[in-house]
C-alpha positions, 0 to 999 in steps of 0.5 A: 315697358322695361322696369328700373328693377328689370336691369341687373348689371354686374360688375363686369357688365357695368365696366363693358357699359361705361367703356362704351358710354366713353367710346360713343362720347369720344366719337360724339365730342371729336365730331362736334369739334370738327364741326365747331372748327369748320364753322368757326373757320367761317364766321365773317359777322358777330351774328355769326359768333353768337350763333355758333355761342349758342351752339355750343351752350346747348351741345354742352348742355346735351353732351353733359346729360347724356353720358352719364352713367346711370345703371337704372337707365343705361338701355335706354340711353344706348339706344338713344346712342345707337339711334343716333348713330353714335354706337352701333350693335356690335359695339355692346355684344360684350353686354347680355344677350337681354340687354343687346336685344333690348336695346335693339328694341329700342332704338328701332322705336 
């Protein structure tokens, strides 16, 4: 298992990190909206409504939790984001070797 001590960012790598955090946010949050505008385009009833309230309390909640910066946990959440489909692996060659193929490793769990 990885250790929190394992990762050592410098600060050129912590600036690659945080580009490609905001790029996998822009991607994320322009498909939610997409999402958001078709569904409310579709809404004929106030369960409707409520439904698509419900929605976006908990995509907020998920979206705030998860592009936040955090060296000691960054591998882990881009191979959340590569799982996702949000990054892809080209995307973080910017990164350390180490760190790509930890994430690769990751995210194939």
């Amino acid at each position: 298992m990885l250790k929190n001590n394992e990762v050592k960012w410098s600060e050129k790598q912590e600036k690659i990190a945080n580009q490609v955090l905001q790029t996998a946010y822009k991607r994320e949050t322009s498909a939610l909206i997409a999402s958001i505008r078709d569904r409310a385009s579709s809404i004929t009833e106030l369960q409707d409504l409520w439904y698509l309230h419900d929605l976006l309390s908990t995509k907020r909640h998920e979206i705030d939790g998860k592009y936040v910066y955090n060296s000691s946990t960054i591998v882990f959440d881009f191979a959340r984001l590569v799982k996702e489909g949000w990054l892809n692996l080209d995307e973080l060659k910017e990164l350390k070797p180490d760190m790509v193929s930890k994430i690769s490793a990751l995210a194939r769990m």
